[in-house]
Each structure stands twice: as C-alpha cells, then as structure tokens.
N, CA, C and O atoms as a GROMACS GRO file, in nm:
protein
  600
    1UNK      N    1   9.412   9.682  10.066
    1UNK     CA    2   9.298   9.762  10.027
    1UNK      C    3   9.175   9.675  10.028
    1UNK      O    4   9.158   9.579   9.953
    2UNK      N    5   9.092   9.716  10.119
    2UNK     CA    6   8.941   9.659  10.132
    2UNK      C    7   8.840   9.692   9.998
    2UNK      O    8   8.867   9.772   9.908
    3UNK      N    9   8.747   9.629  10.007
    3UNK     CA   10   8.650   9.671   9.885
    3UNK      C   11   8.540   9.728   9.973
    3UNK      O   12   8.433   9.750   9.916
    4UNK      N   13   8.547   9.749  10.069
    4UNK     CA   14   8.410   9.829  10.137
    4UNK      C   15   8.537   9.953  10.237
    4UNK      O   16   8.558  10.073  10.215
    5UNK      N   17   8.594   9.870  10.335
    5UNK     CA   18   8.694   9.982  10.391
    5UNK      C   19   8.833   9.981  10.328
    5UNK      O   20   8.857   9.895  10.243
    6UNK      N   21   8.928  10.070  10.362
    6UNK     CA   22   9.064  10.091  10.390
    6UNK      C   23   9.138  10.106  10.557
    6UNK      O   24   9.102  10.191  10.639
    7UNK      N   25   9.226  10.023  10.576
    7UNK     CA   26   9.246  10.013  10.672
    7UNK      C   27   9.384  10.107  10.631
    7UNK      O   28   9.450  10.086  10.530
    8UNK      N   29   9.412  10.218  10.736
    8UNK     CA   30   9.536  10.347  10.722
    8UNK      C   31   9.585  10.331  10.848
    8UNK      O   32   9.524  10.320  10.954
    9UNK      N   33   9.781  10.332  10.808
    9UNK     CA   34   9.888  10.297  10.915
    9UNK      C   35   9.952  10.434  10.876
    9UNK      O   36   9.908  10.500  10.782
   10UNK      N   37  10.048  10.469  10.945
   10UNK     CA   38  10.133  10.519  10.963
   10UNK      C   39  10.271  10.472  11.037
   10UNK      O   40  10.272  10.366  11.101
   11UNK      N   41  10.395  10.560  11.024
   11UNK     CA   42  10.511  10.489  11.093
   11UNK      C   43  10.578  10.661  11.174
   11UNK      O   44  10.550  10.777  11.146
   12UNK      N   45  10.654  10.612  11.259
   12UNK     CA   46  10.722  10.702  11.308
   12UNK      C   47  10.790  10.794  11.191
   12UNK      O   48  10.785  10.769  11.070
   13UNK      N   49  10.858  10.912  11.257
   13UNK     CA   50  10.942  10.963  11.123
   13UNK      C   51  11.034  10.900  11.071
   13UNK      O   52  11.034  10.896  10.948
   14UNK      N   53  11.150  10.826  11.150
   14UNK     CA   54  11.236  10.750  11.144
   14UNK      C   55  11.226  10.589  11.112
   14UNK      O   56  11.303  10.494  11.128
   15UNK      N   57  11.082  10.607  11.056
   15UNK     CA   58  11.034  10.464  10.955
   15UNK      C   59  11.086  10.341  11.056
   15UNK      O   60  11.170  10.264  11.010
   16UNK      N   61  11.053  10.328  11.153
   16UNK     CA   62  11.086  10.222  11.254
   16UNK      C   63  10.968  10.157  11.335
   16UNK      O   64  10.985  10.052  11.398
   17UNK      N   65  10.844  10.227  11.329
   17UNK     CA   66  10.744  10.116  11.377
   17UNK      C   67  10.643  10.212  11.313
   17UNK      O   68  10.647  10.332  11.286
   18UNK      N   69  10.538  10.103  11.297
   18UNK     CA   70  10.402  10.078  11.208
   18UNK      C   71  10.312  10.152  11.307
   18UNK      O   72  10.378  10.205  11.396
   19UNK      N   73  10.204  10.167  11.314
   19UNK     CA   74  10.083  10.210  11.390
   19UNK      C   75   9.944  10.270  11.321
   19UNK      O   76   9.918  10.343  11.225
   20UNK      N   77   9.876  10.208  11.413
   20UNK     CA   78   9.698  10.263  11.315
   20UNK      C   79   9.687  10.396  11.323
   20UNK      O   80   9.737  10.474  11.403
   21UNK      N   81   9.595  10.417  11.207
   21UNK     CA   82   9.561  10.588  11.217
   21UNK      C   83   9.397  10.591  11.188
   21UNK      O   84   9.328  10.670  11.251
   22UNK      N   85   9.336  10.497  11.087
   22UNK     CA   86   9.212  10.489  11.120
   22UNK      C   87   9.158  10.413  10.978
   22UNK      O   88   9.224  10.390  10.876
   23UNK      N   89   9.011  10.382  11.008
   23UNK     CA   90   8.986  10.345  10.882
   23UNK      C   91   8.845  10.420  10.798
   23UNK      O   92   8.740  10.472  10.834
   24UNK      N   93   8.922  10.387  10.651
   24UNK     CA   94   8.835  10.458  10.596
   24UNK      C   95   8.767  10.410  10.495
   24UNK      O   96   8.819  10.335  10.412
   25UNK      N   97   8.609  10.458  10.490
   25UNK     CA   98   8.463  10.316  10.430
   25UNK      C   99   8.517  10.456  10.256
   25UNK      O  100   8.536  10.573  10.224
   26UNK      N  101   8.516  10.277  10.195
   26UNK     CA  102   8.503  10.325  10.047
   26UNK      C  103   8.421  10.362  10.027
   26UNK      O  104   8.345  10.398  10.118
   27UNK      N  105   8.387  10.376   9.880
   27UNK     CA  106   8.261  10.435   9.784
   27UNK      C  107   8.248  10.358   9.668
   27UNK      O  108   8.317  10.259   9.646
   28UNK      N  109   8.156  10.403   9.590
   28UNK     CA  110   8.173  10.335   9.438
   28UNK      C  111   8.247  10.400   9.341
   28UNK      O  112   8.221  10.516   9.311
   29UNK      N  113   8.327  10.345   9.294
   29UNK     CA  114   8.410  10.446   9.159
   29UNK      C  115   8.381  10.588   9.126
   29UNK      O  116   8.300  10.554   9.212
   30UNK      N  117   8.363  10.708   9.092
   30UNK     CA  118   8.311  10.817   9.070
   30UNK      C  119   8.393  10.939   9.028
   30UNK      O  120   8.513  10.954   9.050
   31UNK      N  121   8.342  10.994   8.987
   31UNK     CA  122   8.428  11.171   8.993
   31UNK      C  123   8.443  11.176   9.133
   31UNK      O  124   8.564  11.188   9.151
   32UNK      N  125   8.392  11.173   9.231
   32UNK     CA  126   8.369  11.240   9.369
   32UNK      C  127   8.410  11.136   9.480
   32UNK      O  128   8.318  11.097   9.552
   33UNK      N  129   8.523  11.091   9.502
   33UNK     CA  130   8.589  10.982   9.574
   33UNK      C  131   8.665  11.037   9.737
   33UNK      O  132   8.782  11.071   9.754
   34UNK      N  133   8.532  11.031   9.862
   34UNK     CA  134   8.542  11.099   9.985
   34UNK      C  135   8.694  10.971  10.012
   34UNK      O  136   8.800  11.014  10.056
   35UNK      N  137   8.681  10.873   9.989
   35UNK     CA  138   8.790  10.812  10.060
   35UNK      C  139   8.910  10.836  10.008
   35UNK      O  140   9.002  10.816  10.088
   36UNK      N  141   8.942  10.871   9.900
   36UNK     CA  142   9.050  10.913   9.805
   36UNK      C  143   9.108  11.041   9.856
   36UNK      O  144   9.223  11.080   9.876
   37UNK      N  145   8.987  11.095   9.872
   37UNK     CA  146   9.024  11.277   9.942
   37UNK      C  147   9.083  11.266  10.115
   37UNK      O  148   9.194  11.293  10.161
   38UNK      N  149   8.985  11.227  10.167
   38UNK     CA  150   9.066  11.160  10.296
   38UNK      C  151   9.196  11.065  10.327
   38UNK      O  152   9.230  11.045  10.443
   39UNK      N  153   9.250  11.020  10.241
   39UNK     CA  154   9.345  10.942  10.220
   39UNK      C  155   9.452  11.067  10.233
   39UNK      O  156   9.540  11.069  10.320
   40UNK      N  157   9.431  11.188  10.120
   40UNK     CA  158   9.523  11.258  10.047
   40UNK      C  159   9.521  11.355  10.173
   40UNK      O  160   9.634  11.387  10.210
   41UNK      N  161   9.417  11.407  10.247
   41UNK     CA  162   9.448  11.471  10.410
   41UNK      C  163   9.544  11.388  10.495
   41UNK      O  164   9.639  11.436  10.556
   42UNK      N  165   9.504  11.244  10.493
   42UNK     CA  166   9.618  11.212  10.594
   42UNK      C  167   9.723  11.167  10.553
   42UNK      O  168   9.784  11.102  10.637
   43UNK      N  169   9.772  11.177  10.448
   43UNK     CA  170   9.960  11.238  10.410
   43UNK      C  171   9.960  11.348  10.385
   43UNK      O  172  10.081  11.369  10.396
   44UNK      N  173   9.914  11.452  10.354
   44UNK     CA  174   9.877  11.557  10.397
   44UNK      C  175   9.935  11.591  10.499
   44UNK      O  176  10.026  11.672  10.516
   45UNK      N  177   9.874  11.521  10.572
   45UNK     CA  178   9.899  11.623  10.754
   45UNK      C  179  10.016  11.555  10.794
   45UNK      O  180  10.108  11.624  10.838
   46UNK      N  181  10.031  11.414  10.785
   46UNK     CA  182  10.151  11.321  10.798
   46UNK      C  183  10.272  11.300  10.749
   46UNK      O  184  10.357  11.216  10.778
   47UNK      N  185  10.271  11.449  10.614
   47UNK     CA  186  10.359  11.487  10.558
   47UNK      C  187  10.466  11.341  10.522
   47UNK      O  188  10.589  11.330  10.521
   48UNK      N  189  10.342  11.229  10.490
   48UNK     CA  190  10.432  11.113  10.439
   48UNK      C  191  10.482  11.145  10.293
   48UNK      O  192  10.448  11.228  10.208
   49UNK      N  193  10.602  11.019  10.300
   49UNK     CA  194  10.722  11.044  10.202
   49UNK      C  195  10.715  10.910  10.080
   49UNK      O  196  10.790  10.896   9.984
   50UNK      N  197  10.592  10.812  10.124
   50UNK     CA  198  10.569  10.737  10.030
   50UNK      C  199  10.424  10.675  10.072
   50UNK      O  200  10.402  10.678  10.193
   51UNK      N  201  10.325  10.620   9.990
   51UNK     CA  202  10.213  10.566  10.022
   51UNK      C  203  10.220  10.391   9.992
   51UNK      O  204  10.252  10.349   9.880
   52UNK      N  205  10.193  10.319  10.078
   52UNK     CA  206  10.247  10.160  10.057
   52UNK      C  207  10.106  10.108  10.047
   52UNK      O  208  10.048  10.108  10.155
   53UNK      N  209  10.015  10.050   9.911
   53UNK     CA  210   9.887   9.987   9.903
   53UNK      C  211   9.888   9.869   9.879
   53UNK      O  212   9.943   9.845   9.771
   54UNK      N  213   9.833   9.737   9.956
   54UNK     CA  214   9.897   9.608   9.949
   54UNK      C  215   9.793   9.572   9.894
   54UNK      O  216   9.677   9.613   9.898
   55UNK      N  217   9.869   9.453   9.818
   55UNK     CA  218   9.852   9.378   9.706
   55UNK      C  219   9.825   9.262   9.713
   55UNK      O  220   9.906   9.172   9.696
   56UNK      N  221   9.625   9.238   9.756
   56UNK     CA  222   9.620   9.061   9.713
   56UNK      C  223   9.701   8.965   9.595
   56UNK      O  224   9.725   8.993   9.478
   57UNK      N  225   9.721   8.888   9.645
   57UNK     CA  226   9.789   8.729   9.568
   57UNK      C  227   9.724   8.640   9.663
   57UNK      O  228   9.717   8.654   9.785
   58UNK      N  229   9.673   8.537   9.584
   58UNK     CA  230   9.657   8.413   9.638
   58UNK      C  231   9.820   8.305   9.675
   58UNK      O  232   9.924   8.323   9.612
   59UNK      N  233   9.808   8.213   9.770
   59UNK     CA  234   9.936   8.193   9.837
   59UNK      C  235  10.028   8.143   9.713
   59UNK      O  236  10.150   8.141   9.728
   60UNK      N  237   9.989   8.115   9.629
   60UNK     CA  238  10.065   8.054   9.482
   60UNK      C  239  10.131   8.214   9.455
   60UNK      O  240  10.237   8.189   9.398
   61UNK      N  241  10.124   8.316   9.464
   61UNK     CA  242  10.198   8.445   9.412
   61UNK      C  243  10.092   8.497   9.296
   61UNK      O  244  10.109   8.613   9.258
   62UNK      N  245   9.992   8.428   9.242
   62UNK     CA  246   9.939   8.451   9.136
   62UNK      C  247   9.850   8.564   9.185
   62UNK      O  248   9.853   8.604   9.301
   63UNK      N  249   9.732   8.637   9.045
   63UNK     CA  250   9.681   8.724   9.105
   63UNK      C  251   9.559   8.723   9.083
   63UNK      O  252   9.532   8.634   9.002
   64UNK      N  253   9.470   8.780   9.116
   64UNK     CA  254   9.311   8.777   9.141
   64UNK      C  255   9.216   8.872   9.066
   64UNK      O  256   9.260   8.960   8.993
   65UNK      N  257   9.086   8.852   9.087
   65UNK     CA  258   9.011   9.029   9.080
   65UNK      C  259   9.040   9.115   9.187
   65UNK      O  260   9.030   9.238   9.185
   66UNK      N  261   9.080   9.036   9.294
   66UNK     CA  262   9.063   9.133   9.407
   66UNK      C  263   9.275   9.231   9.356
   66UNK      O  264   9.305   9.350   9.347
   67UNK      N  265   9.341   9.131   9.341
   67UNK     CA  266   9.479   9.236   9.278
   67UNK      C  267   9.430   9.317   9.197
   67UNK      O  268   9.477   9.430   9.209
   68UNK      N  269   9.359   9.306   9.124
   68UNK     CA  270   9.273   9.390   8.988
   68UNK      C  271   9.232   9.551   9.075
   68UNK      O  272   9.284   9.661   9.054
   69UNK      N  273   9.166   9.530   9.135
   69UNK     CA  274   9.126   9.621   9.219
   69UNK      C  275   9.166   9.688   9.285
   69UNK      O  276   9.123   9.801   9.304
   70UNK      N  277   9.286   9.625   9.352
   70UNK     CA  278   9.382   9.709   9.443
   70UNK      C  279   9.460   9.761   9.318
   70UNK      O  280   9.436   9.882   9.312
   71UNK      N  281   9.540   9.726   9.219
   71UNK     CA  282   9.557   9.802   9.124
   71UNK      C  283   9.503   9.916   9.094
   71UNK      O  284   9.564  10.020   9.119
   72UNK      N  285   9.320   9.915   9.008
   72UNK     CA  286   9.276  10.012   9.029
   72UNK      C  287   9.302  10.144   9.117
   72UNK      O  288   9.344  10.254   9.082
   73UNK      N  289   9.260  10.092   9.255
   73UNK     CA  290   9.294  10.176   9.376
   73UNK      C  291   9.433  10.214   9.378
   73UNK      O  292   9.448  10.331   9.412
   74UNK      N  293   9.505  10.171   9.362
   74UNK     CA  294   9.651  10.259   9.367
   74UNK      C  295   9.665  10.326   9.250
   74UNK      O  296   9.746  10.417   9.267
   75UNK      N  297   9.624  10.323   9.140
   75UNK     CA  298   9.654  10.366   9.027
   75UNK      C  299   9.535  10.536   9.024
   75UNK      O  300   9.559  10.622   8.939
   76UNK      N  301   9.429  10.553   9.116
   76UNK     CA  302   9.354  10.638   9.111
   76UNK      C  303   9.429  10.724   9.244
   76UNK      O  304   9.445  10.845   9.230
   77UNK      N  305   9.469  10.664   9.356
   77UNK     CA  306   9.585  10.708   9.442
   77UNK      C  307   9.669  10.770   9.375
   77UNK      O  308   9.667  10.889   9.404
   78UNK      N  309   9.761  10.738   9.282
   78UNK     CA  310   9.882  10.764   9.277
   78UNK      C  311   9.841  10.904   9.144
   78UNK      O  312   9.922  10.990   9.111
   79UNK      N  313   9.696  10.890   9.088
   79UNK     CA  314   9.698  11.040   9.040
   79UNK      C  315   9.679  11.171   9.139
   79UNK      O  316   9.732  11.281   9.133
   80UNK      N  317   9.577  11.114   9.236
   80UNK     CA  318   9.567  11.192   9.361
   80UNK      C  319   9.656  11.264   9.464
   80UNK      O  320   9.640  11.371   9.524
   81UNK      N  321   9.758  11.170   9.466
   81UNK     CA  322   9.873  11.185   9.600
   81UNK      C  323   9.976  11.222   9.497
   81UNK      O  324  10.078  11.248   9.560
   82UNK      N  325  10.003  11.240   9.346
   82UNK     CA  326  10.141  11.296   9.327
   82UNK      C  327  10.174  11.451   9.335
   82UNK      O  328  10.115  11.554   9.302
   83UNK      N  329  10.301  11.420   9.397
   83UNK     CA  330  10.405  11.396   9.358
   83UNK      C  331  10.507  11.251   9.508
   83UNK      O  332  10.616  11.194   9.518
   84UNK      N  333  10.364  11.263   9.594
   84UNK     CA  334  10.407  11.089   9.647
   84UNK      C  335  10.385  11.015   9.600
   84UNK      O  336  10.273  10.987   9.557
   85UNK      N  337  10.485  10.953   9.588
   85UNK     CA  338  10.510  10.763   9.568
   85UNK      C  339  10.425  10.670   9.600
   85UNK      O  340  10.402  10.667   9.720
   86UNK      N  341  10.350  10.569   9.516
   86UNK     CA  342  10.235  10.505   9.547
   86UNK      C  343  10.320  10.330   9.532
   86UNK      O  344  10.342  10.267   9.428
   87UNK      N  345  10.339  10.308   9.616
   87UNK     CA  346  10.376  10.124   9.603
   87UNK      C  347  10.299  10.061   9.660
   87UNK      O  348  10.246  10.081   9.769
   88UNK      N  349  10.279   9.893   9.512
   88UNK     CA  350  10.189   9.813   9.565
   88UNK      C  351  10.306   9.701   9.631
   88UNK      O  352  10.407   9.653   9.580
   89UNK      N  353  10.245   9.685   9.762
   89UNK     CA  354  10.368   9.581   9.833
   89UNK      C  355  10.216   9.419   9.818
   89UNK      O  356  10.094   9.403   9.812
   90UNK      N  357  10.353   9.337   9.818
   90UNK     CA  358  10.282   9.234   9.857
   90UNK      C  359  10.195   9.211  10.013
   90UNK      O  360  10.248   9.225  10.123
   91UNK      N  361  10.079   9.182   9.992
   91UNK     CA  362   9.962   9.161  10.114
   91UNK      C  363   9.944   9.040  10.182
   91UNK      O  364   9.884   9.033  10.290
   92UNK      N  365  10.003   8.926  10.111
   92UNK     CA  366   9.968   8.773  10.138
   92UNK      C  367   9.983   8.728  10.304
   92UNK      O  368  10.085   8.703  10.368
   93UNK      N  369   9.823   8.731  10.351
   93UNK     CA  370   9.824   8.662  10.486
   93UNK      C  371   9.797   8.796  10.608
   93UNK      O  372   9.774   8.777  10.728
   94UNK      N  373   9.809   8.926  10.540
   94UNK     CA  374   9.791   9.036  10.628
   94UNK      C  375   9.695   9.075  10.723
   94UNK      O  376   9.693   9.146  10.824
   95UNK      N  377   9.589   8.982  10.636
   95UNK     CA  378   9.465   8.999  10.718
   95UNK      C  379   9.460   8.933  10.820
   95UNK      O  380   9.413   8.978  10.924
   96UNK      N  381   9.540   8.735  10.803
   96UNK     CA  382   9.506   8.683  10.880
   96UNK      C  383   9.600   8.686  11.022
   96UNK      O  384   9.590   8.645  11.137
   97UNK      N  385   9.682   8.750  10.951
   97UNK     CA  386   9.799   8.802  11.104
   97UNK      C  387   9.787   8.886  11.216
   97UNK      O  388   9.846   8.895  11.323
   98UNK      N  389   9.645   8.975  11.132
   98UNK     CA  390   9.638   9.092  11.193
   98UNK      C  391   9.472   9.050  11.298
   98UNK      O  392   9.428   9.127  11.384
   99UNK      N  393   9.408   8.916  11.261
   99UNK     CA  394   9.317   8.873  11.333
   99UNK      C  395   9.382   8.790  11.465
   99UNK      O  396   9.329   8.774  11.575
  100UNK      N  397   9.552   8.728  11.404
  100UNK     CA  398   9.539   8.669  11.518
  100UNK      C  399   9.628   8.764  11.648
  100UNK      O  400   9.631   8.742  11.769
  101UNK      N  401   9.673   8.834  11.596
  101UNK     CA  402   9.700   8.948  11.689
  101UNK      C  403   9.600   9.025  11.777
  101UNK      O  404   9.605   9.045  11.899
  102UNK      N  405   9.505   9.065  11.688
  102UNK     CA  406   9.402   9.149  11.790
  102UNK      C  407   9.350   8.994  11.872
  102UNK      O  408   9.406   8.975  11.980
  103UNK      N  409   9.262   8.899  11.833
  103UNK     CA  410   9.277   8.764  11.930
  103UNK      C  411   9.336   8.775  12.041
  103UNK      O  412   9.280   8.790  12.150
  104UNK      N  413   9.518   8.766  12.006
  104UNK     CA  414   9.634   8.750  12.105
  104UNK      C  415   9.615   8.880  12.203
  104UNK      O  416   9.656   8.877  12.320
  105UNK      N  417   9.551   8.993  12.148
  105UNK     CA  418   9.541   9.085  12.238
  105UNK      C  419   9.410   9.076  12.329
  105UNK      O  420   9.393   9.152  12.424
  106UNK      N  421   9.325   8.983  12.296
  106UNK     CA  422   9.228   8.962  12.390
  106UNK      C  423   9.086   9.047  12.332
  106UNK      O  424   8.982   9.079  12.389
  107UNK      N  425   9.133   9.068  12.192
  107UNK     CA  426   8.979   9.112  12.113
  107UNK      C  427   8.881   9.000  12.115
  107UNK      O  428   8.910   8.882  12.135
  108UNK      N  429   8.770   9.046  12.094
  108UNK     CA  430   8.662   8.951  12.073
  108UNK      C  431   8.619   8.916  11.934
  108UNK      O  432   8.539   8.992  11.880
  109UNK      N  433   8.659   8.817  11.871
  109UNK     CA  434   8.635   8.808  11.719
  109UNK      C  435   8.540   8.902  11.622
  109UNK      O  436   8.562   8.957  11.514
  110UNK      N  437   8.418   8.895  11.713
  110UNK     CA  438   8.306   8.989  11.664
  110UNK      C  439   8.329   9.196  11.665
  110UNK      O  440   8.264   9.292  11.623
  111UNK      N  441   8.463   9.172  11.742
  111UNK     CA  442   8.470   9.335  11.740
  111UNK      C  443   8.591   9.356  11.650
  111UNK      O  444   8.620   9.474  11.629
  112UNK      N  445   8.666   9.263  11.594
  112UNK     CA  446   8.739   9.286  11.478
  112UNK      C  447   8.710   9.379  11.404
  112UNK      O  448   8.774   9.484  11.401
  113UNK      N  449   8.610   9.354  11.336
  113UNK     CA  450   8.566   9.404  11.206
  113UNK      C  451   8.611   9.585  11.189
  113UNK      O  452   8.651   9.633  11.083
  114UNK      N  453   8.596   9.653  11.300
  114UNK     CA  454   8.598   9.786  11.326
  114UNK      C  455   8.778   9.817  11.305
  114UNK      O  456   8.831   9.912  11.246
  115UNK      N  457   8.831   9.724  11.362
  115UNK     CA  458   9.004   9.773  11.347
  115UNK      C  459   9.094   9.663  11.274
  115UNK      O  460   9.216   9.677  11.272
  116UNK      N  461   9.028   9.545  11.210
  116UNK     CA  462   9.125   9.442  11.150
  116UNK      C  463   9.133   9.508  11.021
  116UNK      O  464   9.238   9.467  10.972
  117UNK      N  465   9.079   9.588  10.942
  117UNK     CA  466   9.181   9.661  10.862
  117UNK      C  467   9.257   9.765  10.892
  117UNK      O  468   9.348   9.794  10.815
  118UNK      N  469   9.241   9.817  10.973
  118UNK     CA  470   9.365   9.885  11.026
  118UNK      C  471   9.491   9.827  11.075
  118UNK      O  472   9.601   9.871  11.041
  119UNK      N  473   9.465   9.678  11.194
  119UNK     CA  474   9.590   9.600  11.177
  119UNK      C  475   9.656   9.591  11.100
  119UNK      O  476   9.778   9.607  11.102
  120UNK      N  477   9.562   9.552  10.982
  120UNK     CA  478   9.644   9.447  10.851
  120UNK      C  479   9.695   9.587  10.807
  120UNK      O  480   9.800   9.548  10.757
  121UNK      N  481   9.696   9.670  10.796
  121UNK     CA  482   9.766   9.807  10.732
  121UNK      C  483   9.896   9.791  10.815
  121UNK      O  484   9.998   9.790  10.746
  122UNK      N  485   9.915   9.777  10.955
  122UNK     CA  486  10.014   9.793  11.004
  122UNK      C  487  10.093   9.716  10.963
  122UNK      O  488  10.207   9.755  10.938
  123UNK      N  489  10.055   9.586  10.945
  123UNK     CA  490  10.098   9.453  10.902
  123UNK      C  491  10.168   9.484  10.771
  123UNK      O  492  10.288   9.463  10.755
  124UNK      N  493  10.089   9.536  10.677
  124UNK     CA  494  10.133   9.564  10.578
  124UNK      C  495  10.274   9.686  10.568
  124UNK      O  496  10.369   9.683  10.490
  125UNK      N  497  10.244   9.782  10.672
  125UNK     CA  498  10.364   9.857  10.642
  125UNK      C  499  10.451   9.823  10.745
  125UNK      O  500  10.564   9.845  10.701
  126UNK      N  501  10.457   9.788  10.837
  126UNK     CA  502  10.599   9.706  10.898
  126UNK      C  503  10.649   9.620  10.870
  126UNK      O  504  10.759   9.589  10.916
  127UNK      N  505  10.581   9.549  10.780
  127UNK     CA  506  10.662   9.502  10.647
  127UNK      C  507  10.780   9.567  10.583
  127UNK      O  508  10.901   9.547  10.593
  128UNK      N  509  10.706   9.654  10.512
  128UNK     CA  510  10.817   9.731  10.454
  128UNK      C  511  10.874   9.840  10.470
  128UNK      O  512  10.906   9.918  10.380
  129UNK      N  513  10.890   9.855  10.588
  129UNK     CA  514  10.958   9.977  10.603
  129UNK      C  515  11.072   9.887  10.706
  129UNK      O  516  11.171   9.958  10.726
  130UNK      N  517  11.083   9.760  10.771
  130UNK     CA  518  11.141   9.687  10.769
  130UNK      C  519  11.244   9.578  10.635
  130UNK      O  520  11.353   9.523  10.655
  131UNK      N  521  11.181   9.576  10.535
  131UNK     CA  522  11.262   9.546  10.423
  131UNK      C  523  11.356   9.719  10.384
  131UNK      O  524  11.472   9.758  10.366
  132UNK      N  525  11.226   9.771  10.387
  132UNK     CA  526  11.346   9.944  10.324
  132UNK      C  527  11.469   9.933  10.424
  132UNK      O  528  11.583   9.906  10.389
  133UNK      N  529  11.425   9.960  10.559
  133UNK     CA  530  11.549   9.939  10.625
  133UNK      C  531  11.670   9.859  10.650
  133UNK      O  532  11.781   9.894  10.692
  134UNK      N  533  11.618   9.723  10.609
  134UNK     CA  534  11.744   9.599  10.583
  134UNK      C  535  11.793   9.603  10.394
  134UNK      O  536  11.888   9.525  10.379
  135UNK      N  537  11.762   9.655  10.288
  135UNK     CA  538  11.761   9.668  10.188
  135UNK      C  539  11.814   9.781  10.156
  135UNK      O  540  11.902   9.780  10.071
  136UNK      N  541  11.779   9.886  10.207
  136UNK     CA  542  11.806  10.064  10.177
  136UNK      C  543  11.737  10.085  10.057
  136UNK      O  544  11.784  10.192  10.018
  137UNK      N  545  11.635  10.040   9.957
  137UNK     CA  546  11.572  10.050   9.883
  137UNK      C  547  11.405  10.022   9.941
  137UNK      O  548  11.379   9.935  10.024
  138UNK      N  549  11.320  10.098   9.891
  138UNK     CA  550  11.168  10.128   9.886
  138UNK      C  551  11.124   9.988   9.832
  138UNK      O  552  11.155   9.964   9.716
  139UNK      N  553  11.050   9.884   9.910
  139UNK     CA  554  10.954   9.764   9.805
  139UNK      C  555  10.858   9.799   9.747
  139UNK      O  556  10.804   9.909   9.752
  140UNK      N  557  10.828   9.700   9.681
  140UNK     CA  558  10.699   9.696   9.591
  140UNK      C  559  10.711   9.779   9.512
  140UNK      O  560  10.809   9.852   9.523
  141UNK      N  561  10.602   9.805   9.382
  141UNK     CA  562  10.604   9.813   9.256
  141UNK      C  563  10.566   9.906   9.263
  141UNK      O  564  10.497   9.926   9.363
  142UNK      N  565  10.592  10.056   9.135
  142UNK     CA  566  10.584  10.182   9.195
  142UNK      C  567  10.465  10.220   9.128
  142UNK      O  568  10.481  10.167   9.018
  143UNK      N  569  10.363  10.274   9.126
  143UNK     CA  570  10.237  10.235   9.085
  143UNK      C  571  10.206  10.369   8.986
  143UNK      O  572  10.130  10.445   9.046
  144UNK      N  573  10.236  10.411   8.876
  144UNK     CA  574  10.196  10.536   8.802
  144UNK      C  575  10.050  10.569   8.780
  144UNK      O  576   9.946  10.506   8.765
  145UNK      N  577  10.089  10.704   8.785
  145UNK     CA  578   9.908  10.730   8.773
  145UNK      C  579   9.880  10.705   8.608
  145UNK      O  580   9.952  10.674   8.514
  146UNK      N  581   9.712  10.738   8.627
  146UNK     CA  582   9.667  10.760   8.483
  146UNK      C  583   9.709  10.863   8.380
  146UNK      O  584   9.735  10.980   8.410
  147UNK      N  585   9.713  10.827   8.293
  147UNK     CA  586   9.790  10.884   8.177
  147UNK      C  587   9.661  11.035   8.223
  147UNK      O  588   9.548  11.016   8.269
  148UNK      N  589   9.721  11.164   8.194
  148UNK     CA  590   9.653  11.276   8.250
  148UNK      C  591   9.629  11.324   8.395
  148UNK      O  592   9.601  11.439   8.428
  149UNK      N  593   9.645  11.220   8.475
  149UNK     CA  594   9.619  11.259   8.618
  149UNK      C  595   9.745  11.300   8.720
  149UNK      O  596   9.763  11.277   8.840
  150UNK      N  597   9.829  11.374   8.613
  150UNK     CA  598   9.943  11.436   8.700
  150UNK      C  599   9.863  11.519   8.764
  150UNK      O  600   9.908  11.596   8.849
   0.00000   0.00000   0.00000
C-alpha cells in the first residue's frame, strides 16, 4: 500500500498467476474515500475471495509508520470489503523486485512510476497465493474491521 497510490493485482481463478489490474491515486483520510470505493468495484467485479494488503517492515522484520499506515488502510478495507477477507502479507523488498523486473523488461526507470505499484502488487500476491498453494492455508494476518464497520 502506497501513501499517494495503490498498486491492484489480481490472479487467475485457479489462484495460479498474479497480474496487474491498475492503479489507484489515494486521498486523505475522510468520510468520502474514492480509492476505497474503487477498490470495493474491483472485487466486486472480480468476484475475489480474499483481499491481500502488504505490509511494510524494515529488513530487521520490525515495523514502521509506514506498517502503521498500511494497517490503517487495511483496517478501513476490511470494514468496506466485508464479508471479504482482508490479509496483511508481508511486503519486504516488493518494490524493489518489481523495479528490477520492469528494468529486466526494458522499462525506462523514469516510466516506472506509472506501473511499479502495480508490479509490486503482483509481487506481493504471487507471493501468496504461491505460499496458499504449497501450505493449503491463506498468509498473513487477517485484518478486522473497525469495531461498527460491519
């Protein structure tokens, strides 16, 4: 989870490969949260079966303001999107995997900016939908909403 964008993946039905779907520019905290609502259209339409929001840590495992935040954000998610499942998976390095990939694909550093959160989303959920599948259990931490925001 970005503090200006959100970078949004999706996976096949059969939870076997990752892929971009698009990204979407935050807001400031509010009653009136366009990226929150757009989020909740595309599982919505994608008729997804769990929402995976990754989770800064610095490389020690420890956690940050920026975990603080993605907290936040899943925790305002997971009043939004229930009765789907909101998990925070670990994020560590997502970003930078997902720069050297578009790179390896022959991006131009300067045109990153437009789809490296969308990589790192992929990054992030072929992650785990690769652990779900070697595990048979869902990762990361299951993120409850706010007390009232069933």
């Amino acid at each position: 989870m970005g503090t200006v964008r959100v970078g949004v993946a999706a996976s096949d039905p059969d939870g076997i490969v990752a892929h971009p779907v698009e990204t979407v520019a935050c807001v400031t905290p509010g009653p009136q949260r366009p990226d929150i609502a757009r989020i909740r259209e595309i599982v919505a339409e994608r008729d997804a079966a769990v929402v995976y929001v990754g989770l800064p840590r610095h490389l020690s495992g420890r956690e940050g303001s920026s975990s603080a935040l993605a907290r936040t954000y899943a925790v305002a998610l997971a009043g939004a999107l229930a009765p789907v499942p909101v998990r925070l998976v670990d994020e560590r390095l997502s970003t930078v995997t997902a720069h050297q990939a578009l790179h390896a694909s022959g991006r131009a550093g300067r045109r990153h900016r437009g789809v490296v959160d969308q990589a790192a989303a992929v990054v992030i959920l072929q992650a785990a939908v690769d652990q779900e599948r070697s595990t048979g259990a869902r990762p990361g931490e299951l993120v409850e909403p706010a007390a009232g925001e069933r």
